[in-house]
N, C-alpha and C positions, 0 to 999 in steps of 0.2 A: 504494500500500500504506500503510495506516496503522497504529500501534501501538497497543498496552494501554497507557494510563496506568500509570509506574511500572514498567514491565519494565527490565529488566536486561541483558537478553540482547544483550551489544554486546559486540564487539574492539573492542579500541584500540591503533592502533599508535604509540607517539609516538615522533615521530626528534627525535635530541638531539647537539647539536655544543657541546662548551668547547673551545676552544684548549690549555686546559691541564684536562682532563678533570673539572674542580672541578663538581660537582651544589647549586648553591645551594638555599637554602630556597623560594625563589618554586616553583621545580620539586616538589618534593616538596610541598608543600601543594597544590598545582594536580594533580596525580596522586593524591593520597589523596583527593581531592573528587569526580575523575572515577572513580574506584576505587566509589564508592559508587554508583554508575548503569551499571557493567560485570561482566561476568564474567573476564574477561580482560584483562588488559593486558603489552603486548608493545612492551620500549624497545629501540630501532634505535638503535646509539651511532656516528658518523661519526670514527673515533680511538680513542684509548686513556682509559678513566678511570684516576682518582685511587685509592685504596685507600679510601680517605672513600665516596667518586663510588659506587665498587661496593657500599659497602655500604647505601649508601643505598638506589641504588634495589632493593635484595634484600631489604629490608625490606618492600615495596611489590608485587612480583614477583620470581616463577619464570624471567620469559625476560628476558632482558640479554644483548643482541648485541651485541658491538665487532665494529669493521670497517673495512677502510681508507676514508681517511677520501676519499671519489673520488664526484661525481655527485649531490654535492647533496641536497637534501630526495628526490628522485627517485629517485636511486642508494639512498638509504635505505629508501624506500617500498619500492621494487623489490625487495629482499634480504628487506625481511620478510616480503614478502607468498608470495616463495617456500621460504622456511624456515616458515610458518606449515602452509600449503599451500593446494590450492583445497578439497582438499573441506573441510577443518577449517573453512577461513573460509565454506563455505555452512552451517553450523548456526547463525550469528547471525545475526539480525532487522535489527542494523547493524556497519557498520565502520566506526572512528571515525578519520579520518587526521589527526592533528594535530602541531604541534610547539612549540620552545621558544620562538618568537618572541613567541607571547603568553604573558601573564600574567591572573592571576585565580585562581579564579572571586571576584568580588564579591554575587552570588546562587546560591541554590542552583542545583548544576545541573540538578538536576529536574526544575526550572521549564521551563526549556528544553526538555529532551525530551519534556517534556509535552505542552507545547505545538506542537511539531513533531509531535509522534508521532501527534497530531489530521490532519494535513494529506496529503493524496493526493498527495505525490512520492516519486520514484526516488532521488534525492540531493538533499541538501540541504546549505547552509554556513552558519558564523556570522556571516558579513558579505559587503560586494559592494566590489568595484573597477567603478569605473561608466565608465568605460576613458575614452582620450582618441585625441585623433583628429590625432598621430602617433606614428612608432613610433623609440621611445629607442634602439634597440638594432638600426635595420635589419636588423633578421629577421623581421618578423610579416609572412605574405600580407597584400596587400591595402595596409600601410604604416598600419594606426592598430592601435590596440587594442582589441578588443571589451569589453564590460561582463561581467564575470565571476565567479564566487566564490573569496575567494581563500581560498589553496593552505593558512593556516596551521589551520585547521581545516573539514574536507569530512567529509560522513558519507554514506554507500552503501547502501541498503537493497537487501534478498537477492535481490529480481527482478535487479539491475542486477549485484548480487555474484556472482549464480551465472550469468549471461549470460555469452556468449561474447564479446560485444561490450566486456566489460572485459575479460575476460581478454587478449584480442588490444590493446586496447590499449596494456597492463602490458607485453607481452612484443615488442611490436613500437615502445615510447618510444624516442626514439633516447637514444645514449650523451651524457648529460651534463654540460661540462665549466665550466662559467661560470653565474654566477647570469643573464644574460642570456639564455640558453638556457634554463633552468631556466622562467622567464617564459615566456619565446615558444611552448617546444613543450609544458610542461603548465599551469601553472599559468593562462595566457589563452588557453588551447586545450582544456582539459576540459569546462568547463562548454559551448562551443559545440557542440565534438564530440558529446557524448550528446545535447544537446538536439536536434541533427540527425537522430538517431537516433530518434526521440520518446521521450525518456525527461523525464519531467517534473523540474521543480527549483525552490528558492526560496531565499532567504534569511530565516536567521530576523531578524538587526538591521538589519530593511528599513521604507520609508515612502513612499506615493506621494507624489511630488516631489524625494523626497531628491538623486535623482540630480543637481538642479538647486541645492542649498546646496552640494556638496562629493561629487568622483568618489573621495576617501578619506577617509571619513568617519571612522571606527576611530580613524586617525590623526590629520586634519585638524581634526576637529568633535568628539572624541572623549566629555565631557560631554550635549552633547545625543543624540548617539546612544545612550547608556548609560541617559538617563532617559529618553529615548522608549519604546526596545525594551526596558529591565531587558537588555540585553547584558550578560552576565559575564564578559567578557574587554576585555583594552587590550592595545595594541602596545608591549611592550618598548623597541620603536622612538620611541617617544616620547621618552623620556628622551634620547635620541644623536643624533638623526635632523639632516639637513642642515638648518641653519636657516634660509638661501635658501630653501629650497622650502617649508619653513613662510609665509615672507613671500611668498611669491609668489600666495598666496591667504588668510593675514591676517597680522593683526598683532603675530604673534609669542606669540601667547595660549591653546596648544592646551596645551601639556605642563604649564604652571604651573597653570593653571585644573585639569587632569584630577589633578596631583600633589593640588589642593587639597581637588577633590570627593573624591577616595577617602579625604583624612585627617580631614573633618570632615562626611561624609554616608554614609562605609560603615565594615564592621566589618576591611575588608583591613587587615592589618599594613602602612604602605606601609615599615617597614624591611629586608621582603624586596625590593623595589627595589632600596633605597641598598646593601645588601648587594654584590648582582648588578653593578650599575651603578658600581659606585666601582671593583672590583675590573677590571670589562674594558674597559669607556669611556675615551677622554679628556675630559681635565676641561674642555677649551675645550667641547667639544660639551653635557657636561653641563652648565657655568654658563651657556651661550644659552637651549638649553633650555628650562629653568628657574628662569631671570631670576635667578640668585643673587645679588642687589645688595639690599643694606638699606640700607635709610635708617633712622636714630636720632636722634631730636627733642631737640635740643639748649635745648628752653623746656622742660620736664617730662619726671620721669620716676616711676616706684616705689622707692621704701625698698630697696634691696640689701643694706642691713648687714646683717643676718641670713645672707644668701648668702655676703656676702664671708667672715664669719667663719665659715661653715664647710666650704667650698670652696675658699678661700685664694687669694688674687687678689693679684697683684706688679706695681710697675713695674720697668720696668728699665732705663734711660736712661744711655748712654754720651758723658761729657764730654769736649768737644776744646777748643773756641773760647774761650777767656776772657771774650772782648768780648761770646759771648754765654748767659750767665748769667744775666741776666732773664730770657728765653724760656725758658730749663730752670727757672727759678722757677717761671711763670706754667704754665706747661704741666703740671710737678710737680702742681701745686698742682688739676689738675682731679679728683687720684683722692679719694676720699671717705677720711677718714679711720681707717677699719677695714682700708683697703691697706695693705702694707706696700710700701715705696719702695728701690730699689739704684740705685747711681750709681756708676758707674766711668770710672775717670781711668786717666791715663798717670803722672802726676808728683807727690811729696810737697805740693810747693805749692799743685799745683789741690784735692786730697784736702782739705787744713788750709783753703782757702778753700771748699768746697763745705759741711763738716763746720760751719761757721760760717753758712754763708747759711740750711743749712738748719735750723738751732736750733727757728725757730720755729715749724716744722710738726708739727701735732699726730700724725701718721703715725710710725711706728717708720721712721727712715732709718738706712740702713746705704751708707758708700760704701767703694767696693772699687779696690784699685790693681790695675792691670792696664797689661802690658806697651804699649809702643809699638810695636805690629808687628800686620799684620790687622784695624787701626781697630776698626769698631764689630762688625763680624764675629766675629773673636775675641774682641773683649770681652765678648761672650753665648754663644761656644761653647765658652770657656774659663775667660773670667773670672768669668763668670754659671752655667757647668754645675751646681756642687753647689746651687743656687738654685733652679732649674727644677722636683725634683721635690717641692717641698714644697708647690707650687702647684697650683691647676686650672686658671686663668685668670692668662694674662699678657698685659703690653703690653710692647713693646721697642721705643724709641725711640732718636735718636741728634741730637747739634744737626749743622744740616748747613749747609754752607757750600762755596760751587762757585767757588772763587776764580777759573781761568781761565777766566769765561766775561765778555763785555760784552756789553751792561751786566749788571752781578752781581745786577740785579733779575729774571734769568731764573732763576738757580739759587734766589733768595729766593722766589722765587715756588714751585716744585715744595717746598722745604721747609714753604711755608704751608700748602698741599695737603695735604700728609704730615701735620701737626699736625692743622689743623682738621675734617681727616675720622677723624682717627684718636685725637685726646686732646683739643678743644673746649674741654670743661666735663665740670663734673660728670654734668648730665642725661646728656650723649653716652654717659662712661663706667657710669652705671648701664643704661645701654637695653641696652650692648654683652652685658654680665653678663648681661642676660636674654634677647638674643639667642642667649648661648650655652647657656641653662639651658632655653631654649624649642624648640632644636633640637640634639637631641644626638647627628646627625651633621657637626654643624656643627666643623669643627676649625681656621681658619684667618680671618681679617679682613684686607684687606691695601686700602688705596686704587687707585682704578686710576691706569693708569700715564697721564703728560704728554701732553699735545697742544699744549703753547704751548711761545713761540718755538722755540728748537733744538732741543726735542726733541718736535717734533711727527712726525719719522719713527715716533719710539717705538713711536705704536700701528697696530702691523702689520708693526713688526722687532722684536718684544718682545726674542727670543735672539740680536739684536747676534750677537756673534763667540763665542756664549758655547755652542750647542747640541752639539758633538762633549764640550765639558770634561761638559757638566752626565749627558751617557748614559754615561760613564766613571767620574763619582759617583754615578750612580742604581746601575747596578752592583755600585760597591764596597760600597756601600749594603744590596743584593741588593733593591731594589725592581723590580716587575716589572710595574707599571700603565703604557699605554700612555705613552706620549712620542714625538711628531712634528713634525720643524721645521718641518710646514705646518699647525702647531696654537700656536695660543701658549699660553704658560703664566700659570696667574693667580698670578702671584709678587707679591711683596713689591719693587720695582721699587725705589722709595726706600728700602728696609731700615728698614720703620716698621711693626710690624703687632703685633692679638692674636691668642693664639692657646691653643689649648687642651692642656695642657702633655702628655698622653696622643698627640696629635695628631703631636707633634714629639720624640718618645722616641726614635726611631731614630737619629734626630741623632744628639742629646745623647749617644747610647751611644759612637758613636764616638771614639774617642780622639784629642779635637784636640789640637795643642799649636801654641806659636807659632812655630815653626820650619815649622810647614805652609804658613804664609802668606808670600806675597814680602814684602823689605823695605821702602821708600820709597825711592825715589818708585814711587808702585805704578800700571801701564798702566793706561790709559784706560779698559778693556776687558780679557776673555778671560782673567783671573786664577779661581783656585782659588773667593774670595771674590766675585764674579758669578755663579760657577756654586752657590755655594750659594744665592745670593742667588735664583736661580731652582729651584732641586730644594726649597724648603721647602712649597712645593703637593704636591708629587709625593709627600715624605715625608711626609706631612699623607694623603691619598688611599690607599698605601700599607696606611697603618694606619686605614683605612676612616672617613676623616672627608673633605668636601669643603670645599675652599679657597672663599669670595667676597668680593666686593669691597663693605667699608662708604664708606656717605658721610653725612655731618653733612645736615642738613634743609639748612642754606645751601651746603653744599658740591655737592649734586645736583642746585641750582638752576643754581649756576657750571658744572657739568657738563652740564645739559641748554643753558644757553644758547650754551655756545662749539661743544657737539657738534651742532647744528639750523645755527648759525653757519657752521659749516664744510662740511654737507653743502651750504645753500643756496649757497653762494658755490662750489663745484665744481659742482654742477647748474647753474647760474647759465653756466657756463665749459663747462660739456660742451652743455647742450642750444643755445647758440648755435653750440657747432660742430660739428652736423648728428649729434652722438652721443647724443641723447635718446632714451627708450623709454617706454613706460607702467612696463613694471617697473623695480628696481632689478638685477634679475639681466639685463634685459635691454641695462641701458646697462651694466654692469659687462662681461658680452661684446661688445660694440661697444668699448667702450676697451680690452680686451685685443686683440681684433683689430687694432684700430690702433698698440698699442704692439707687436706682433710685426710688424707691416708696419717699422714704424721701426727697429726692432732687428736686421732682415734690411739697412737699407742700411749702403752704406761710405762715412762721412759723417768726416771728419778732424775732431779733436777738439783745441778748442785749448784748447793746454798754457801752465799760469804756473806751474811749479816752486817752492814754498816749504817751507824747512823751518824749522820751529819747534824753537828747543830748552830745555830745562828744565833749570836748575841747579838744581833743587830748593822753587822756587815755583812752578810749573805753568807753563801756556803762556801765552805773550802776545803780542804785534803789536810790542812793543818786542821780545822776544830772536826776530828770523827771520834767517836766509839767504834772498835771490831770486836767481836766476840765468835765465838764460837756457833756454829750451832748444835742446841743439845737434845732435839728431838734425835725421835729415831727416821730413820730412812723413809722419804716421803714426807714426813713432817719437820713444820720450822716451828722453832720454840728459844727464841733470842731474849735474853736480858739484859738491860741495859743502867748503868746509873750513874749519876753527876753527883750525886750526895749529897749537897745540901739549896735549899731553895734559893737560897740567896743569890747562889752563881746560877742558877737555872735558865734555858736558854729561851731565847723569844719564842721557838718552836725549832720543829725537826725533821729531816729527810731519811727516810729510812727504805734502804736499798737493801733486797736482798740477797739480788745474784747479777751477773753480766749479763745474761742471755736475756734473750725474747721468745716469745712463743709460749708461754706455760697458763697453766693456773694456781692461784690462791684461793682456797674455799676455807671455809668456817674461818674467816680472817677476825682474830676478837685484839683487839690493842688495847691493854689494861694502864691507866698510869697508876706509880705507886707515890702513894702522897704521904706528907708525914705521919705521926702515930699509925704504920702501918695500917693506912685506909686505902682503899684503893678503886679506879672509878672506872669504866668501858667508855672509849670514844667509837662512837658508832661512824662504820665504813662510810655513809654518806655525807659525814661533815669533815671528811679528809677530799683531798683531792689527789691526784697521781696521774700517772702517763696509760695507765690501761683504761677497760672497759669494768664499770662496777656492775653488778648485777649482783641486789642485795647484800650477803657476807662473802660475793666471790668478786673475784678479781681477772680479767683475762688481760695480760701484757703480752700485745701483740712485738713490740718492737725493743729494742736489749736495752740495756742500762734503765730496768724497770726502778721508779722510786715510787713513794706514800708520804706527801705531805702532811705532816698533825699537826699543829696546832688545839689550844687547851683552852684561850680567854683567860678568868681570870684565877684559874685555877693554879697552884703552887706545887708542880710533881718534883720529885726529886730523882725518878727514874722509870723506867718502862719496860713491859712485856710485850711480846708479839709473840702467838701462836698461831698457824694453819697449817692444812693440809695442801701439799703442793705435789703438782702433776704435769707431765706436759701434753696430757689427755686433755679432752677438750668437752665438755660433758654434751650428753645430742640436745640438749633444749637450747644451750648456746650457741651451737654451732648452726643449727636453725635460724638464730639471728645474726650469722656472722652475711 
């Protein structure tokens, strides 16, 4: 059957699922489009909408079905097609089955039916799954997947509509509870089924060969299919989609490329995107994605005076170090003189020496006294609040300085990082201004986090001990964008970043003071100020801007060469020991499998009991206790004593072995206080470098420690006992 150019005569069912009922703009522009090529259209809602939601789409149309929310695009289909009814639906030419997984149209859609309405099939769709040849989900007959049309837009012409042969279909689908199901028995089961039936079919964004570049092309290749075919639709999916499976067939270049063509070869808004996409995604998925990493050329840049003064752009650098006040010179010294400069101190003295170094910069400098409590943290959510909104553009900087670490050139190192990617020069600082003036969902800059010496766990523990604090401040917060501790967060890691002061409004509203923050000496870990340290993405996202990671021209060099460095030298080590693949997803399962082989055996774990303690200058290899340990085999059982209270230390690190990889169970920490009393600090008010679960401990990574701290309790020494393994028990490993 084929059509009249230009008819009308089409249903449209679209089914539509928000979590939180919200109908964004991408929806409503993508239905007033198809609205011009229908007579009808009829939205199937999986849940409850918004008050907004309803009225949107009542703008649009007459029919808006809510419904529970059960059975997938299927169970939606199903419901409308029999609240529409059969015979209503045999007076149109087509029925249009689409949903919200895509977005567009990028071309009129006329075009399309146009051109379809020329061609002699039964049904037809907007694009092909060119299947694969196994099945993800052990449930396809046969065990691969056929090549199919997929499910998010199919259209039915009336021979096939008013057949009995759909009808029976529609009413004999089985009950649908899982997207895996949803796949197996419609979505690569329709297109077969009719065509068995002879009913003809085609795709319109199709090409002889394609099947042989890419079995998803929509998604995978998504550019060249759009200029080959004029396709007017893209996969939503783009923007979030697992980024494994992006590499697994290229090189990570399918969404930033598609973000690219649509903003500078069509007339799409791409701010219904970022709209959509900031509000329901996580930001780890979105900045893969999307390559959200700029580079800013630290040899040239453009004139920003203009900008600066009339956007308002601030630094705002918090002073500790004395000794180092150069570096807060020279670093100052990169904003262009139309900034305006804050400096905050602890103490009258650094203030009168600060107010004196800086005389001679031509910049309005203002320095601000601010409490000793919540370091650089407070000093900007407190000290710096009335500051914030008179700006558009800020940098917040802090000198930093990692006294307990040797050599101390490890902590100098991550603060070089922090500087040079983030305040260089002047070039840097005007590029950054126009990166934010050139992308105005852009709300956040931060470097990415360490990969050298100790804190090369960092990338891929991003939330340390910190992700229970930080979903307890998104909360209190009331932000409601996704957060997952099998997602990192693109935080501000060294508390060094720009950011765009609308960006970070929610903060600021909140009412800090310094009493919020512990006093010194402050955990290592797991404190109030780590967890903001990582919610500034999240409040940044929130208020619909996205967090990414700058790096100076020389600083992305240092970052590609130590990150290629380290892949090869782990490839290097994996594929000599028989765990090689062609893919990277492939050895990545092969090493899981072999570290869950290892984590299943009962391998004793030898113990060197040390604690570390801190009177108030961090840790060090001069203030330890070693002891022995005096359990038996598999158990640790360490005692420990300083003797008397008076010398007692601010708190403690208590290490038990070099390695990684084990567990601690029934972990009980007793302190012993004078007149032999003696008290339990419970596992969740310590902090440490493993995973807590309850009295157990999983230290994935070596040089495991257990920060304790006591308040204002007076121990004069301490017990540690558990059971230790390098078993992995199966309920945890279940959440590994």
């Amino acid at each position: 059957m084929k059509l009249e150019k230009g008819t009308e005569n089409r249903g449209i069912i679209f089914f539509f699922y928000d979590k939180q009922g919200i109908v964004d703009s991408y929806v409503t522009y993508m239905l007033r489009e198809m609205k011009k090529c229908a007579r009808d259209i009829y939205v199937v809602v999986n849940g409850t909408l918004s008050a907004e939601g309803k009225r949107r789409f009542s703008e649009l149309t007459d029919y808006v079905w809510e419904r529970e929310n059960k059975g997938l695009d299927v169970g939606a289909y199903l419901y409308a097609l029999k609240k529409i009814g059969w015979n209503k639906l045999k007076e149109y030419d087509e029925l249009v089955m689409m949903n919200h997984t895509i977005m567009g149209p990028i071309y009129p859609i006329q075009e399309m039916f146009d051109d379809m309405g020329q061609r002699e099939v039964d049904f037809w769709g907007l694009s092909m799954f060119y299947g694969a040849e196994f099945d993800p989900f052990d449930l396809v007959d046969g065990g691969y997947i056929r090549a199919h049309l997929q499910s998010h837009f199919i259209v039915v012409r009336r021979p096939l509509l008013c057949s009995e042969d759909y009808r029976n279909y529609w009413e004999e689908i089985p009950v649908i509870t899982t997207y895996a199901e949803s796949v197996t028995y419609h979505e690569s089961y329709f297109t077969h089924h009719f065509e068995s039936l002879g009913y003809k079919w085609q795709a319109y964004a199709d090409w002889e060969g394609l099947e042989d570049f890419s079995n998803y092309p929509l998604l995978k290749t998504p550019v060249e299919l759009i200029k080959k075919t004029r396709c007017p639709f893209f996969k939503r999916r783009s923007f979030m989609h697992n980024y494994e499976d992006f590499l697994h067939s290229t090189c990570g270049e399918p969404s930033v490329r598609l973000m690219q063509f649509l903003k500078t070869e069509t007339e799409y808004d791409i701010d219904m995107i970022w709209e959509n996409i900031l509000r329901c995604e996580n930001q780890s998925d979105i900045k893969k994605c999307l390559n959200l990493n700029y580079i800013a050329s630290t040899k040239e840049s453009h004139d920003m005076s203009e900008t600066i003064r009339k956007k308002g752009v601030a630094l705002i650098y918090h002073f500790f170090f004395e000794d180092l006040l150069d570096e807060c010179l020279h670093y100052a010294g990169s904003m262009p003189e139309e900034a305006d400069i804050y400096i905050t101190t602890g103490s009258q003295e650094k203030k009168r020496m600060l107010e004196e170094a800086f005389r001679c910069f031509p910049n309005r400098v203002s320095v601000i006294l601010v409490e000793n409590r919540g370091r650089d943290v407070s000093a900007l959510l407190v000290g710096a609040k009335s500051i914030v909104p008179k700006y558009g553009y800020i940098c917040f900087v802090h000198d930093k300085k990692v006294a307990y670490l040797r050599p101390q050139s490890q902590g100098a190192s991550w603060s070089y990082k922090c500087f040079e990617n983030i305040l260089k020069n002047q070039h840097l600082v005007n590029n950054v201004i126009r990166l934010f003036e050139e992308n105005p969902r852009l709300g956040l800059l931060t470097t990415a986090p360490p990969n050298h010496a100790v804190y090369y766990p960092t990338l891929g523990y991003e939330w340390a001990a910190n992700f229970d604090n930080v979903k307890k401040l998104a909360k209190k917060l009331n932000i409601h964008v996704p957060i997952s501790p099998d997602k990192e967060p693109i935080a501000p890691l060294g508390s060094m970043f720009w950011f765009r002061s609308k960006a970070l409004q929610r903060l600021f509203d909140e009412d800090w003071d310094y009493p919020d923050f512990p006093p010194e000496p402050l955990k290592g870990d797991g404190t109030i100020s780590h967890a903001i340290e990582r919610v500034h993405s999240f409040v940044a996202q929130e208020a619909g801007y996205y967090p990414a990671w700058l790096f100076s021209d020389e600083g992305a060099a240092l970052e590609m060469t130590n990150a290629t460095f380290m892949l090869r030298g782990l490839n290097t080590i994996l594929f000599s020991g028989g765990l090689g693949d062609d893919y990277y997803d492939g050895v990545q399962s092969k090493l899981r499998k072999e570290m869950d082989n290892i984590r299943t055996q009962n391998v004793n774990v030898r113990l060197t009991p040390t604690l570390y303690l801190d009177w108030g200058q961090g840790y060090s290899e001069k203030n330890t206790i070693h002891e022995d340990n005096c359990g038996e085999e598999g158990f640790l059982e360490a005692e420990f004593e300083w003797g008397d209270e008076d010398v007692m230390p601010l708190r403690v690190r208590f290490d038990p072995c070099e390695r990684g990889m084990f567990m601690m169970e029934d972990v009980k920490i007793t302190l012993e206080l004078s007149k032999n009393k003696r008290v339990n600090i419970p596992l969740n008010k310590c902090t440490c470098n493993g995973k807590i679960y309850g009295a157990r401990i999983l230290f994935l990574t070596s040089d495991p420690w257990i920060d304790i701290t006591w308040g204002r309790k007076k121990p004069v020494g301490m017990k540690i006992t558990a059971k230790v393994s390098i078993k992995v028990p199966e309920d945890i490993l279940r959440l590994q």
